[in-house]
Structures are given as C-alpha cells and as structure tokens.
VOTITOR-462660 format. One record per residue: x, y, z of N, C-alpha, C, O, CB in turn; residue in three letters. Coordinates in steps of 0.1 Angstrom, whole numbers, padded with zeros to 4 digits, always signed. Glycine has a CB too. Layout:
BEGIN
XYZXYZXYZXYZXYZALA;...
//
This chain:
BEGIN
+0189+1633+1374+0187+1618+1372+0199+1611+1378+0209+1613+1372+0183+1614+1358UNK;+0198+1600+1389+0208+1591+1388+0214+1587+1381+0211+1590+1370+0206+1584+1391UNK;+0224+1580+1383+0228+1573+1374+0221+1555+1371+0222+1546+1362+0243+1575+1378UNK;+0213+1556+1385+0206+1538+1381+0198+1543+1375+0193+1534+1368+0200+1526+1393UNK;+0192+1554+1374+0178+1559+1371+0180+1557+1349+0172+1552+1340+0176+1582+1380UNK;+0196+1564+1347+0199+1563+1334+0200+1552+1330+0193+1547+1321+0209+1569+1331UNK;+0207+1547+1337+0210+1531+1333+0195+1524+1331+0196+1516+1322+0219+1523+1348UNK;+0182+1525+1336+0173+1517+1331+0168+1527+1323+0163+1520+1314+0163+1511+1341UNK;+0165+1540+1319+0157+1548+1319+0164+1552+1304+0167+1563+1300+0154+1557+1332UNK;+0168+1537+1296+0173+1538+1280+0169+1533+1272+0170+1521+1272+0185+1534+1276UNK;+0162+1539+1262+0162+1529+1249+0163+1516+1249+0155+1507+1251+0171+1532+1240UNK;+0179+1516+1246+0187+1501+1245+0186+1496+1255+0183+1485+1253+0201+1500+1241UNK;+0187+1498+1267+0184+1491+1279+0172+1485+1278+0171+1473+1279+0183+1498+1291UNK;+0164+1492+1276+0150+1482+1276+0144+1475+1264+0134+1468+1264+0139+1490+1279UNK;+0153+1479+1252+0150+1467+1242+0155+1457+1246+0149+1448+1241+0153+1467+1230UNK;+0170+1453+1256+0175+1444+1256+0167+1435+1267+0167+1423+1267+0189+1448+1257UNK;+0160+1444+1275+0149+1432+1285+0138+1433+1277+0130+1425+1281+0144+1437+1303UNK;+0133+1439+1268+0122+1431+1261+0125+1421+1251+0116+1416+1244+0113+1439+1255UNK;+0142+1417+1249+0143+1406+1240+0148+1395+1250+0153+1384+1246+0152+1409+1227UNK;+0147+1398+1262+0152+1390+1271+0140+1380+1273+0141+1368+1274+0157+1399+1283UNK;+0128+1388+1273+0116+1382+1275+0104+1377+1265+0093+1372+1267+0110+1390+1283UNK;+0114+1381+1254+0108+1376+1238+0093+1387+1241+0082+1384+1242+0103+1352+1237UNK;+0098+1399+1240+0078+1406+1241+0082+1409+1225+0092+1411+1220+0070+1426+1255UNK;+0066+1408+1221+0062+1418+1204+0069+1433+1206+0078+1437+1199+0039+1421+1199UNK;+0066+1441+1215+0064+1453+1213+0077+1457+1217+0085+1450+1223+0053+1458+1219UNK;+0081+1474+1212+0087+1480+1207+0094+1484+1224+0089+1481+1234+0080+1490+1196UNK;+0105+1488+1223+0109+1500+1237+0098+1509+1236+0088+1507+1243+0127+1511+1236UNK;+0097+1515+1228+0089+1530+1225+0072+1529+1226+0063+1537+1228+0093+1535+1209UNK;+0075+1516+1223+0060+1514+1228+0055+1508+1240+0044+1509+1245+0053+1508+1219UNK;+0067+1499+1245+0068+1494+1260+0064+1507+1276+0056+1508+1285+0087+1489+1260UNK;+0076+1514+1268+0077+1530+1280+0065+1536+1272+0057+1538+1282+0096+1544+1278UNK;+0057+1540+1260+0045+1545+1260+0035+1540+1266+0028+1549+1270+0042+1546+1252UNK;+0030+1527+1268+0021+1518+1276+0018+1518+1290+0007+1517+1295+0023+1507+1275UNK;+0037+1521+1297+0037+1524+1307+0036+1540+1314+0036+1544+1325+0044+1518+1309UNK;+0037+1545+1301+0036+1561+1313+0022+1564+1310+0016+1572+1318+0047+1577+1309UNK;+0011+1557+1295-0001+1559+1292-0010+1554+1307-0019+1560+1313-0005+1551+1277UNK;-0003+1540+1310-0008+1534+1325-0008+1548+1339-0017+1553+1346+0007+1519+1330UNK;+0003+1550+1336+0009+1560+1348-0004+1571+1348-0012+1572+1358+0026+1568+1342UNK;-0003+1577+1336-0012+1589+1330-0027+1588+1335-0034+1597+1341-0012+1588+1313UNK;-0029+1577+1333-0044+1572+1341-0047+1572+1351-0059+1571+1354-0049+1562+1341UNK;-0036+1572+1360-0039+1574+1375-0038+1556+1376-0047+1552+1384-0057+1585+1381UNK;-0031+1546+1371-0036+1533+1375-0028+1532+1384-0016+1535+1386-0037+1522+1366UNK;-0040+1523+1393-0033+1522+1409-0032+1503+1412-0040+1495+1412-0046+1532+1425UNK;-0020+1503+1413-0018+1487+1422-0008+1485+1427+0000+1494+1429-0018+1475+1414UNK;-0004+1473+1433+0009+1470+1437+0022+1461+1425+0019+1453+1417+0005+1461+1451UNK;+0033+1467+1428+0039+1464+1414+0036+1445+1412+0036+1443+1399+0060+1470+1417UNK;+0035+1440+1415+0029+1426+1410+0019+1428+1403+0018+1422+1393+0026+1418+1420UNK;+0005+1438+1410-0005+1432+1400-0006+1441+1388-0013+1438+1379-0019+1431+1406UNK;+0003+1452+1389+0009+1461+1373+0017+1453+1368+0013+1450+1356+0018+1475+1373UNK;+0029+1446+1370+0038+1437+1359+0026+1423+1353+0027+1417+1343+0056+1429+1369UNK;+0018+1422+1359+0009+1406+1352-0001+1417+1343-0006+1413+1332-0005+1393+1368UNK;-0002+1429+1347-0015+1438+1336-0006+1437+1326-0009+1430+1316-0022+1456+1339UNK;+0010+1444+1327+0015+1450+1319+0023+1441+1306+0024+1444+1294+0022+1458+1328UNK;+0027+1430+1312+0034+1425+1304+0026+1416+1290+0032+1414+1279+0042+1417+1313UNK;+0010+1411+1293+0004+1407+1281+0001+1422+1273-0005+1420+1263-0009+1397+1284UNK;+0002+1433+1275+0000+1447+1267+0014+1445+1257+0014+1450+1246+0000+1464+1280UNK;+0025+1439+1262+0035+1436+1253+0039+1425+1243+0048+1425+1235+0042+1436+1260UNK;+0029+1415+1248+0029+1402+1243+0037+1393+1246+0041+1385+1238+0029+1402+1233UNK;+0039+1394+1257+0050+1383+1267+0039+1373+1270+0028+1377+1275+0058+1392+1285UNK;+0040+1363+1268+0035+1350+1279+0038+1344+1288+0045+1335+1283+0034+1341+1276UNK;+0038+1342+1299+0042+1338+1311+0047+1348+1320+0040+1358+1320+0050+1328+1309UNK;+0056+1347+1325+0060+1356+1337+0075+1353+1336+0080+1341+1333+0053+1352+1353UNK;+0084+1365+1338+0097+1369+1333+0102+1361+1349+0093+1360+1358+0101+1389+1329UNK;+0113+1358+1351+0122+1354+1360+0127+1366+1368+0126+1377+1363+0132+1347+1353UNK;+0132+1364+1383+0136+1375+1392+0141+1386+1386+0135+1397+1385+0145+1372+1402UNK;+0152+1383+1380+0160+1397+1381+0153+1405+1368+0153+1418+1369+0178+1396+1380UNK;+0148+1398+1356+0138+1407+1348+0126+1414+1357+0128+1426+1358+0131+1398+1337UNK;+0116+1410+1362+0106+1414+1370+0110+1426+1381+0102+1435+1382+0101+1403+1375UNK;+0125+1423+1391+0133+1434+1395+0134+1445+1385+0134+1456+1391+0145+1431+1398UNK;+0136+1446+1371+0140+1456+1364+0131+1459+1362+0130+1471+1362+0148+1456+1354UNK;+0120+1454+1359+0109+1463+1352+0100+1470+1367+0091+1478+1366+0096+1450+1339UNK;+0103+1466+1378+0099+1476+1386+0104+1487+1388+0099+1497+1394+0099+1473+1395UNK;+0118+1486+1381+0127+1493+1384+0121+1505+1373+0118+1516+1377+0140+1487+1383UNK;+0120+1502+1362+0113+1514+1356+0103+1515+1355+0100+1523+1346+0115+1516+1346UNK;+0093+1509+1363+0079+1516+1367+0084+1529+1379+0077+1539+1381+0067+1503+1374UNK;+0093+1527+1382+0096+1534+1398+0101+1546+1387+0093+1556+1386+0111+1525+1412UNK;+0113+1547+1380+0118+1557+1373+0112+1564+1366+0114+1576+1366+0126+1554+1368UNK;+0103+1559+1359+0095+1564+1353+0083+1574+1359+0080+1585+1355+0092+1554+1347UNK;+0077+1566+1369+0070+1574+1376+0078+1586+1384+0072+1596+1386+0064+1565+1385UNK;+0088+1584+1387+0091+1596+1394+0102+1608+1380+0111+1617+1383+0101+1589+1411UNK;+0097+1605+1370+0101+1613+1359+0089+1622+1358+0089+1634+1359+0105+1605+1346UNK;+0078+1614+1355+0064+1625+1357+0062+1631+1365+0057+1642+1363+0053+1621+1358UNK;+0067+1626+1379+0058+1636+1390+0070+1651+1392+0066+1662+1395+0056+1626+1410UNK;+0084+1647+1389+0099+1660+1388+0092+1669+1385+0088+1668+1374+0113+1660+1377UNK;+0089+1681+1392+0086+1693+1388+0099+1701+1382+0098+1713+1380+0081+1699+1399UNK;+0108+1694+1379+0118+1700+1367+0115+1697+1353+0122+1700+1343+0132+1694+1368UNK;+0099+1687+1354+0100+1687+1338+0109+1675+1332+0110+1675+1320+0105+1700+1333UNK;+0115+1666+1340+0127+1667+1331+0122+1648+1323+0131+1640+1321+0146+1669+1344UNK;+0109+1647+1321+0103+1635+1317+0107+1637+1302+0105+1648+1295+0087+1634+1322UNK;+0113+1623+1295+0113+1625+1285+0111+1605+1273+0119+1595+1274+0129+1635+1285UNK;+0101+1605+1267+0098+1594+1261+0112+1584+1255+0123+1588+1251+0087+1600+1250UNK;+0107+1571+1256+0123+1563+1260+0123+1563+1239+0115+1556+1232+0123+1540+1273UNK;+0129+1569+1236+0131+1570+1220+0142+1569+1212+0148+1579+1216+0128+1580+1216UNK;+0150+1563+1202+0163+1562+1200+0175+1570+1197+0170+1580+1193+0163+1556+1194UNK;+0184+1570+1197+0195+1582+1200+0192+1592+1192+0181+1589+1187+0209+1578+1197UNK;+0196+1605+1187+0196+1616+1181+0207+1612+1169+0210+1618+1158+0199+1629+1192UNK;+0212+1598+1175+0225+1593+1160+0219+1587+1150+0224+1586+1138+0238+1580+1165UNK;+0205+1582+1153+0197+1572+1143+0191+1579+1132+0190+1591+1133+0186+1564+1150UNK;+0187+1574+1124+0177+1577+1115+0168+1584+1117+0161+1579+1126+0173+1569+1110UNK;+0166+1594+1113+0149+1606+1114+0143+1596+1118+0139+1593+1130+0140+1614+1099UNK;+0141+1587+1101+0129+1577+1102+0128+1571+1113+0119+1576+1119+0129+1567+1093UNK;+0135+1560+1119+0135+1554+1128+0129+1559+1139+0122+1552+1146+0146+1551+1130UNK;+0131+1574+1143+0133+1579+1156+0114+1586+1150+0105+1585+1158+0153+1594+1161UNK;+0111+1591+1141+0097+1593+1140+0093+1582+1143+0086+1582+1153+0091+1599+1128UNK;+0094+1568+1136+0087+1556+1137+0086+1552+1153+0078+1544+1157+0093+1545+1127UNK;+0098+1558+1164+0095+1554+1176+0084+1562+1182+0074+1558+1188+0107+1554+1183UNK;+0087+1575+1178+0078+1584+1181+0060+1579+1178+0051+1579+1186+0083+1598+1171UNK;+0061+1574+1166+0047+1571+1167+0042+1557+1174+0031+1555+1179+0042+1570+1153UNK;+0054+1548+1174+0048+1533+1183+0050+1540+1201+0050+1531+1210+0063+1513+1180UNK;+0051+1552+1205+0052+1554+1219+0038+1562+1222+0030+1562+1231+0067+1562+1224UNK;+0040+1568+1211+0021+1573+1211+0012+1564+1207+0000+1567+1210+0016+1584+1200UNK;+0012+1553+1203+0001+1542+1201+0006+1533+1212+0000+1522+1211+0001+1534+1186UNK;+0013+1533+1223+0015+1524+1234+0006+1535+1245-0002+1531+1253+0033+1518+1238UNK;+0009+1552+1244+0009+1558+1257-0007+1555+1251-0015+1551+1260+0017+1575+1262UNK;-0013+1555+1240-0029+1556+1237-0038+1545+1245-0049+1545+1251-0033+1555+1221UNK;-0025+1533+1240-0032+1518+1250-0031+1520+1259-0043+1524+1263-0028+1504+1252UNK;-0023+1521+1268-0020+1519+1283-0030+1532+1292-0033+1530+1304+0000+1522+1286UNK;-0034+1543+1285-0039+1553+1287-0055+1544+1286-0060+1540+1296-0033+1567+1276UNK;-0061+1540+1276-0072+1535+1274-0077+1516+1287-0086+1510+1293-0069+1533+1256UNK;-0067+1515+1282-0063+1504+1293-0068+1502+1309-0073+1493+1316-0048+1506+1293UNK;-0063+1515+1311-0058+1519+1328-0077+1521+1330-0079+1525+1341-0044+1539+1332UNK;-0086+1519+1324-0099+1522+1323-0107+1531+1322-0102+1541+1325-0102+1519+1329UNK;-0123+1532+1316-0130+1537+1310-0130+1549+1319-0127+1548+1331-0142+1530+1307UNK;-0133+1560+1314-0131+1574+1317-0143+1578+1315-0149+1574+1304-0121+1581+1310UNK;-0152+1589+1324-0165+1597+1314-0159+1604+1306-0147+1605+1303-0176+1607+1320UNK;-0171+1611+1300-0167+1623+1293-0161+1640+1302-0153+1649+1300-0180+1627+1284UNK;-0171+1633+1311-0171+1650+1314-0160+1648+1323-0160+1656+1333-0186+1659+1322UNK;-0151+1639+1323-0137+1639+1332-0127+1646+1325-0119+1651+1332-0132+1624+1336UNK;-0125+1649+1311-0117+1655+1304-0119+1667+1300-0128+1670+1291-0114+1649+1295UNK;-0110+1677+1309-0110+1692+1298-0105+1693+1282-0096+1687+1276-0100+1705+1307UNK;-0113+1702+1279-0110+1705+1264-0093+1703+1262-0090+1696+1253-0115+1722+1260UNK;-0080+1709+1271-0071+1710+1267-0064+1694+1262-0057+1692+1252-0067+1717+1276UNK;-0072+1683+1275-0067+1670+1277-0073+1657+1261-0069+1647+1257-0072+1666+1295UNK;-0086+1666+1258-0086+1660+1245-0083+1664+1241-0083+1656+1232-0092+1656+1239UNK;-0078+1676+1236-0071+1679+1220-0056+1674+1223-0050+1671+1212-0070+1699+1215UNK;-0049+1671+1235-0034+1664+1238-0039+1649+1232-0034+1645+1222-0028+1665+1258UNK;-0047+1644+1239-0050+1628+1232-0056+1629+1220-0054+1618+1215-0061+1619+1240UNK;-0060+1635+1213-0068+1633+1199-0051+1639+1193-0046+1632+1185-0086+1644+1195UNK;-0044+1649+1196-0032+1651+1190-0019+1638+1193-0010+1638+1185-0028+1666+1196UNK;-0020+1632+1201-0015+1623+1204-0015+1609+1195-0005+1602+1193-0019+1623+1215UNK;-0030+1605+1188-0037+1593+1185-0031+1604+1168-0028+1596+1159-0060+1588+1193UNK;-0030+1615+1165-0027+1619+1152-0010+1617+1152-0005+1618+1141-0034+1635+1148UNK;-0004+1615+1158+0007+1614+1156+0015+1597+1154+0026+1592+1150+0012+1624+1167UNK;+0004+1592+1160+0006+1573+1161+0007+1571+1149+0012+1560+1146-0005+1562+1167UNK;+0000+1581+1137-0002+1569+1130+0006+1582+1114+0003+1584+1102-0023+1561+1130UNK;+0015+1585+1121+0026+1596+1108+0032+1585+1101+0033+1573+1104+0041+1608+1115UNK;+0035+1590+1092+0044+1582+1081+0059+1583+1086+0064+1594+1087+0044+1590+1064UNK;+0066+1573+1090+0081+1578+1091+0085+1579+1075+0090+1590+1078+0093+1565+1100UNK;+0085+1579+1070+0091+1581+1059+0089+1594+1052+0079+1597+1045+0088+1572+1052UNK;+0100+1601+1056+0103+1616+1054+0116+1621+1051+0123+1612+1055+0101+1623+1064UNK;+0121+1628+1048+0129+1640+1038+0139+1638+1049+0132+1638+1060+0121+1659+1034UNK;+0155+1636+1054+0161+1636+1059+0168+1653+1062+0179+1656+1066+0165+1625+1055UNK;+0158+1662+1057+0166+1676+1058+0167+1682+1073+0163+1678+1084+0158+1687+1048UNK;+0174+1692+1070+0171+1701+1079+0159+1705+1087+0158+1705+1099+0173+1709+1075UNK;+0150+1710+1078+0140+1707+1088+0131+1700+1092+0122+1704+1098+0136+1712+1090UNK;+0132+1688+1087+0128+1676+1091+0131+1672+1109+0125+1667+1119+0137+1667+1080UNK;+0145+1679+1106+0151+1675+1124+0143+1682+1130+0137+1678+1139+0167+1681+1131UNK;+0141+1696+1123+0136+1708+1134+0123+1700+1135+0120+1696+1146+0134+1728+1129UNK;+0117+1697+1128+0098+1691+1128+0100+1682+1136+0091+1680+1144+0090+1685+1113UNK;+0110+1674+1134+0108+1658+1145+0106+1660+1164+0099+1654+1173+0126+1648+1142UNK;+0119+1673+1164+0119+1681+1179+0110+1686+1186+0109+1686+1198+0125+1690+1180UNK;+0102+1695+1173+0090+1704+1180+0074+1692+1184+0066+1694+1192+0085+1719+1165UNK;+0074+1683+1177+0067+1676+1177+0071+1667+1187+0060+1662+1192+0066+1672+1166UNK;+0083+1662+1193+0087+1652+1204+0083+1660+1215+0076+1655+1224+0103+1648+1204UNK;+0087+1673+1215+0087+1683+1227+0070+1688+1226+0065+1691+1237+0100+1699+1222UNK;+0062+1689+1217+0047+1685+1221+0048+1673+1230+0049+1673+1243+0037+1681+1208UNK;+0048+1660+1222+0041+1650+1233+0048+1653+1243+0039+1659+1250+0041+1633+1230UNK;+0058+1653+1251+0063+1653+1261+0057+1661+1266+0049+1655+1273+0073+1654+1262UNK;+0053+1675+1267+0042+1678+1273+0030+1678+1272+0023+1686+1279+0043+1685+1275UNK;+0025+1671+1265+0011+1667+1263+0013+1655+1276+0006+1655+1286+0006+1660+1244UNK;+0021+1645+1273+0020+1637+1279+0021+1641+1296+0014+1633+1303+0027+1630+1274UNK;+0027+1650+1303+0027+1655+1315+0014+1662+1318+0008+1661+1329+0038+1662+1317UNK;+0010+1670+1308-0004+1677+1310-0011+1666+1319-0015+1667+1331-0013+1680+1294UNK;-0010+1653+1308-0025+1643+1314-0023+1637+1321-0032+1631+1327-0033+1634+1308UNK;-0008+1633+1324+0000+1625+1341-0011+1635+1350-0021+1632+1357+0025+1630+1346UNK;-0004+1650+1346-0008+1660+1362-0025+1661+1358-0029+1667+1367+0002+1681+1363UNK;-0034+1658+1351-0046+1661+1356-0051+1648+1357-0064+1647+1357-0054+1671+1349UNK;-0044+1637+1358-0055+1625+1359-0052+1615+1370-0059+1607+1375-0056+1616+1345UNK;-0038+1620+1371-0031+1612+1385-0030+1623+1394-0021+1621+1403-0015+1603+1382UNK;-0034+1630+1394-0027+1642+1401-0029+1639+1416-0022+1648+1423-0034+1658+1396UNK;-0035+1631+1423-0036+1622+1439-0024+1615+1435-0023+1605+1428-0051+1610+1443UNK;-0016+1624+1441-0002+1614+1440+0005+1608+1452+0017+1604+1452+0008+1623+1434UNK;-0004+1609+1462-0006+1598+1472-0005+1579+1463+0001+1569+1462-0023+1602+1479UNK;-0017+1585+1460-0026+1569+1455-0015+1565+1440-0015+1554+1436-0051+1574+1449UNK;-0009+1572+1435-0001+1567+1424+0016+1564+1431+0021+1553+1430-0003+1579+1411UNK;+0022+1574+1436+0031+1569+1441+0036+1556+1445+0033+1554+1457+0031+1574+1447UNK;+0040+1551+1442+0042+1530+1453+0050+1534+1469+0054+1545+1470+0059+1513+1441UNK;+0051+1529+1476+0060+1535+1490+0069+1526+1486+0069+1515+1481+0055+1535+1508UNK;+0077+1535+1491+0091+1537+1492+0101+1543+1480+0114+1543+1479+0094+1524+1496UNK;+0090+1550+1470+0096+1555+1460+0100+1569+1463+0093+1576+1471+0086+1554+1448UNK;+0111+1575+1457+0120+1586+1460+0118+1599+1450+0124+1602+1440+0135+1581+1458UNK;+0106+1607+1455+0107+1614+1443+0113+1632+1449+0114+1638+1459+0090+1613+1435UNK;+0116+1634+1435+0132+1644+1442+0122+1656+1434+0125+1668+1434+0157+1640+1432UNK;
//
C-alpha cells in the first residue's frame, strides 16, 4: 500500500472528512457502504457515485473541491484494495488500541453500511447468488446487529479477530463474484498493482 493510499485508507482520516461534511454516519459504516457499492458491481463515473453516495450518509448538499477530491480518492483506494490479489483488503475499523467494544460496535455499523450499499447498488435475482454468497450475506446482516457489549477478556480479542477476518473475506468472496468484470468496475486511470 502507498503511503497516499494509507493516508486516506484510515479510520481517523475519514471520520475527520465525514465531520468535515457534517454526514450522520459512522467511518465504518461510510467505508462499509462503499465497498457494499463496490461489491455490487456498481458502475458510474465518480460524480454520479459521490451524489448516490453521499445521501447513503446523510450529507445534504454537495461537499466543496478538495472534500469531493478525497472521497474519490478513496473510492479509487478502496477499489483497488478489493481487486489486490494479495488479499491485502481490510474494513476501515478503529485501532487495535481502542476498546473491544468500540471496535465490535464498528464492526457491526460496517456490516450494516456494506448490507446498504450492497442492497443499494440494485435489485439482484435470486438465482444470481450461489449458496456460498448467501450464507456470506445472511452471515454478514448477523453480525450488524451483535451486542458490542462484551467481556473485555482474552478471548474476547481472539473472537473479535476471527470474526473481523470472516467478513473480510466474506466481503472479497462477493467483490470477486459480483463485480468480477473488472473492466466495467475499474474507473480509468486507476492503478491497480
């Protein structure tokens, strides 16, 4: 990963432009909305994704240049985190210094954003989803709605990891089978390594 790529592709970086732009919603559920978007295969040009994207957050109006620059910026990063065949995609969630709680409670507002942005990006049949890709989303929609409020033990950590390290690949499973024309999802001139 770059280093511009880190620099947007943080937590705190992106709470600080969603308070820049006064939105309701969470980082964790900001970056869930948008990779649930991604996940769907949704195709536009970054203008007519930042006007979809930003009422999914509860922004009104339209952010000023250099906000609207950043948030392309991490549609770009983001997208080319999913397509890395290193895997190395990982949900924007708060430090490993914070509170369990906190960091489960992000965990669940990034699964209830990837569920919108996933539902969002438009109606799907049935028979478009293999068995594996609904039990990832029905396991996904069960984890939105966990209790953060849990036992600060030992293995509480271990449970919070194995469970982060699901969605993260749950969530790539349904990037790669639903966008997998990665022509048509790519934007040009994006760099993927």
């Amino acid at each position: 990963m770059s280093s511009q790529s880190e620099d947007i592709l943080d937590f705190y970086e992106l709470e600080a432009e969603l308070q820049k732009i006064e939105a309701l919603a969470t980082p964790s559920e900001a970056h869930g909305i948008l990779c649930g978007q991604l996940s769907a295969g949704f195709k536009s040009d970054q203008m007519v994704w930042l006007k979809e994207y930003l009422p999914n957050l509860g922004v009104k109006g339209e952010p000023w240049e250099n906000t609207r620059d950043w948030f392309f910026q991490l549609h770009k990063f983001t997208l080319e985190e999913l397509v890395d065949d290193q895997f190395n995609f990982m949900p924007l969630l708060p430090d490993d210094e914070d509170p369990l709680d906190a960091r489960l409670g992000a965990l669940a507002e990034w699964c209830s954003g990837f569920l919108a942005g996933f539902g969002g990006a438009g109606a799907r049949k049935p028979e478009e989803f293999t068995e594996d890709a609904l039990t990832a989303l029905r396991d996904i929609q069960q984890i939105s709605q966990v209790d953060p409020e849990i036992d600060e033990e030992e293995d509480g950590e271990a449970a919070y990891f194995e469970v982060l390290e699901y969605v993260r690949m749950a969530a790539l499973m349904i990037f790669t089978e639903f966008a997998l024309d990665r022509d048509s999802v790519v934007p040009p001139g994006a760099t993927i390594h």
